[in-house]
C-alpha positions as CSV (number, residue, x, y, z in Angstrom):
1,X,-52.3,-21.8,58.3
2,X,-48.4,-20.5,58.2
3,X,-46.8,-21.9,55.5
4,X,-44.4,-24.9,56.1
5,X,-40.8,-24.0,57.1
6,X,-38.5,-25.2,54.4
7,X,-37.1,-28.9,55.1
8,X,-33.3,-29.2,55.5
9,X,-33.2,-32.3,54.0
10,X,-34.4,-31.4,50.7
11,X,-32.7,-29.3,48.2
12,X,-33.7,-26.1,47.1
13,X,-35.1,-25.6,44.1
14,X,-33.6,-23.4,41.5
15,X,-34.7,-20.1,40.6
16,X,-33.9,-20.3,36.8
17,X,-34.9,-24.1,36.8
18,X,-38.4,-25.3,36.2
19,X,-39.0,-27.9,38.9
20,X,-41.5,-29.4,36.5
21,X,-38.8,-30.4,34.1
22,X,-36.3,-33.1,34.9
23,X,-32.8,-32.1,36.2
24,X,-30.5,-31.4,33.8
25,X,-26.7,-31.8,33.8
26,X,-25.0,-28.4,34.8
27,X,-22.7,-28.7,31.9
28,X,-24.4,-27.1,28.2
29,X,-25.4,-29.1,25.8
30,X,-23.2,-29.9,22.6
31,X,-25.9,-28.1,20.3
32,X,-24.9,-24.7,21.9
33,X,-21.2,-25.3,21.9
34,X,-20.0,-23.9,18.4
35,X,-18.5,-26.4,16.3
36,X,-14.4,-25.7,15.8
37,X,-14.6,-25.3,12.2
38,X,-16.6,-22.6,12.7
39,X,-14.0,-21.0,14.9
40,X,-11.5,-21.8,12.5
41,X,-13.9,-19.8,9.7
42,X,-14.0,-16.8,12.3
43,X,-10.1,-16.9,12.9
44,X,-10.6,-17.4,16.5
45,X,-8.8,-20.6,16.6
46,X,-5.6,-21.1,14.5
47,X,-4.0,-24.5,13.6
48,X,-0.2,-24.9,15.2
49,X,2.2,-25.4,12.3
């Protein structure tokens, strides 16, 4: 049997997303964004005077 031709209508899966798992929103989660005090302890941020 060939393989089915892929259907237009439906979207193609992601590589680098497991199409067992729910769909996830494409923006990161809060956990992975580093908190700004943290930022401020590195001296990548600084406060305006």
């Amino acid at each position: 049997m060939r393989p089915e031709p892929p259907d237009p209508r439906r979207p193609v899966p992601h590589p680098d997303r497991d199409p067992s798992q729910p769909r996830r929103p494409v923006h990161r989660p809060l956990r992975d964004v580093p908190l700004p005090s943290a930022l401020y302890a590195q001296g990548a941020l600084r406060h305006c005077d």
